[in-house]
Backbone as CSV, one residue per row, in Angstrom:
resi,resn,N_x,N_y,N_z,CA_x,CA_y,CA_z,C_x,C_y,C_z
1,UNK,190.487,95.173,153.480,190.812,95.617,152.142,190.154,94.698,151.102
2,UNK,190.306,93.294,151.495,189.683,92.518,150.105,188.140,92.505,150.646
3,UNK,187.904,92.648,151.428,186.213,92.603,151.793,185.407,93.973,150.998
4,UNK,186.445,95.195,151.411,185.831,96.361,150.723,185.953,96.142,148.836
5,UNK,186.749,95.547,148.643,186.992,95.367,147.385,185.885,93.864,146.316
6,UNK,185.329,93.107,147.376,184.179,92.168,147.487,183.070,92.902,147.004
7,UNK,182.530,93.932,148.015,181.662,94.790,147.758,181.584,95.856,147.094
8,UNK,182.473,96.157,146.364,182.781,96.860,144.872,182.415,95.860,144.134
9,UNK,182.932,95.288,143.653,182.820,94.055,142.569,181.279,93.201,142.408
10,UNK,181.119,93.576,143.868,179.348,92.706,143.811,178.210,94.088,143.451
11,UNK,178.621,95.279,143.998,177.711,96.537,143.290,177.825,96.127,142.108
12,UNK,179.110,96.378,141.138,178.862,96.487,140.131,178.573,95.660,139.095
13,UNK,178.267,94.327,139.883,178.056,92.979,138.842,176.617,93.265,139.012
14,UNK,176.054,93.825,139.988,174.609,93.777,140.078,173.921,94.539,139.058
15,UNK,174.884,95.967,139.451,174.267,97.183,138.488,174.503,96.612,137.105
16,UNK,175.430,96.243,136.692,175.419,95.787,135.133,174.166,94.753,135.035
17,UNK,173.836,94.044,135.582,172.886,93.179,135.668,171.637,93.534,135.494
18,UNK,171.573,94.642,136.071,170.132,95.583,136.117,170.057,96.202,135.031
19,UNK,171.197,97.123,134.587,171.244,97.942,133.217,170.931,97.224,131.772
20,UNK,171.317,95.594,132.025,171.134,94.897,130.879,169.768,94.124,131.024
21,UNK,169.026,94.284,132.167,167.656,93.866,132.068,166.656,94.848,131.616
22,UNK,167.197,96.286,132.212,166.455,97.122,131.789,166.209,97.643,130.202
23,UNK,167.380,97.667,129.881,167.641,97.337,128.217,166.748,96.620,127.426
24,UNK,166.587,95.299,127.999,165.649,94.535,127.044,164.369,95.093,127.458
25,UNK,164.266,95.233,128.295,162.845,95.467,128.575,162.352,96.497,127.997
26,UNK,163.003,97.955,128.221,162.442,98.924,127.881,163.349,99.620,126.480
27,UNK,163.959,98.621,125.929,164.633,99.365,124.911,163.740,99.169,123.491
28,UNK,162.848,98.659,123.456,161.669,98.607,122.407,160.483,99.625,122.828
29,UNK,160.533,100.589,123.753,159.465,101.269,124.275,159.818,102.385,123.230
30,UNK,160.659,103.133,123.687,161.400,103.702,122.883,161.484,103.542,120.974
31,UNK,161.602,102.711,120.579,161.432,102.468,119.367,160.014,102.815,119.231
32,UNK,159.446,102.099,119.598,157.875,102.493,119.436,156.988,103.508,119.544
33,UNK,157.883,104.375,120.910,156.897,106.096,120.813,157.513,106.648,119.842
34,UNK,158.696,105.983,118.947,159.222,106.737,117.684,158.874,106.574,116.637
35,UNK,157.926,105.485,116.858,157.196,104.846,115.394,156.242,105.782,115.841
36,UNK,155.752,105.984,116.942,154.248,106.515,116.516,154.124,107.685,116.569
37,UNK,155.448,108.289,116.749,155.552,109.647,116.490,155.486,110.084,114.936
38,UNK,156.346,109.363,114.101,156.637,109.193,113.005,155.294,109.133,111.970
39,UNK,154.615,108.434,112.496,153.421,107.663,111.944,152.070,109.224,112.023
40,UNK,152.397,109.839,113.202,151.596,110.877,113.294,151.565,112.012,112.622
41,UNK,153.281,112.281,112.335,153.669,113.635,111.765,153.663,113.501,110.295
42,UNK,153.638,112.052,109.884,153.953,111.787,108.173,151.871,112.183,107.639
43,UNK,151.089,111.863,108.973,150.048,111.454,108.614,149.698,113.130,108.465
44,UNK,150.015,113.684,109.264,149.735,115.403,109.204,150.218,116.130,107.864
45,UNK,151.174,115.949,107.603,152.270,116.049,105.983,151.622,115.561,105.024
46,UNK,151.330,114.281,104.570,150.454,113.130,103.878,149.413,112.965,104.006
47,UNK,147.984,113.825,103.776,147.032,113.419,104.232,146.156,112.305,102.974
48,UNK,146.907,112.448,101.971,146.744,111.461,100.856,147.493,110.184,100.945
49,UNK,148.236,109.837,101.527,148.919,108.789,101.795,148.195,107.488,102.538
50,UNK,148.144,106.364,102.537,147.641,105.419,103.360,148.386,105.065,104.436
51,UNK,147.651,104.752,105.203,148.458,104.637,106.537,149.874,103.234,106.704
52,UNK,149.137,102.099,105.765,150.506,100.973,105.427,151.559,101.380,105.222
53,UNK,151.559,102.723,103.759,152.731,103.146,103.110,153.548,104.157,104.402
54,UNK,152.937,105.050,105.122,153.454,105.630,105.665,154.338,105.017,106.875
55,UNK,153.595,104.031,107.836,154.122,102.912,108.318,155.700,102.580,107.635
56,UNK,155.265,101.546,106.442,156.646,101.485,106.085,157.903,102.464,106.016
57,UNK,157.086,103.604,105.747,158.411,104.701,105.682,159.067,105.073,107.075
58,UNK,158.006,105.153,107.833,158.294,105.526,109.048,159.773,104.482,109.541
59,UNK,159.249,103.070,109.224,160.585,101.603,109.603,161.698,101.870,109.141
60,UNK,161.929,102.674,107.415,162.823,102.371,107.330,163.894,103.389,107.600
61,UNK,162.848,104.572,107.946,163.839,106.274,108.317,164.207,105.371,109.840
62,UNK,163.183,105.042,110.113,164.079,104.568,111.719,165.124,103.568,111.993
63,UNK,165.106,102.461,111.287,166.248,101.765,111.003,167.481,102.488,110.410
64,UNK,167.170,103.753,109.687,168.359,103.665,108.628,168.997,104.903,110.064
65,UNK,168.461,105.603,110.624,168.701,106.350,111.073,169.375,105.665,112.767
66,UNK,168.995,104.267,113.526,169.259,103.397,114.251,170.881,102.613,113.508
67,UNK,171.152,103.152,112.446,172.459,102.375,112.071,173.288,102.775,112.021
68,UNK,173.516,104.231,111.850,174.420,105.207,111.684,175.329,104.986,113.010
């Protein structure tokens, strides 16, 4: 009983372990195919716009929209 209950407790210290490595790792990937999604569709919309300004807009719809 406490052995099966050992090996519960060690799965799931692992898996949390993994879920929070994977996080850092790939949780900026994500941000980023959203910037450059952003960056693509403003540029299609805006073709008068410079690419800096649009950039910035792109940061702050994504932040403001990352806070909610």
């Amino acid at each position: 009983m406490i052995k099966k209950n050992i090996y519960i407790i060690l799965f799931l210290l692992i898996a949390f372990i993994m879920l929070y490595i994977s996080r850092t790792e790939y949780g900026s990937f994500s941000l980023d195919k959203s910037m450059k999604a952003c960056i693509i569709a403003q540029k299609k919309i805006n073709k008068n716009k410079n690419i800096e300004d649009i950039k910035i807009f792109c940061k702050k719809e994504i932040n403001k929209n990352l806070s909610k």
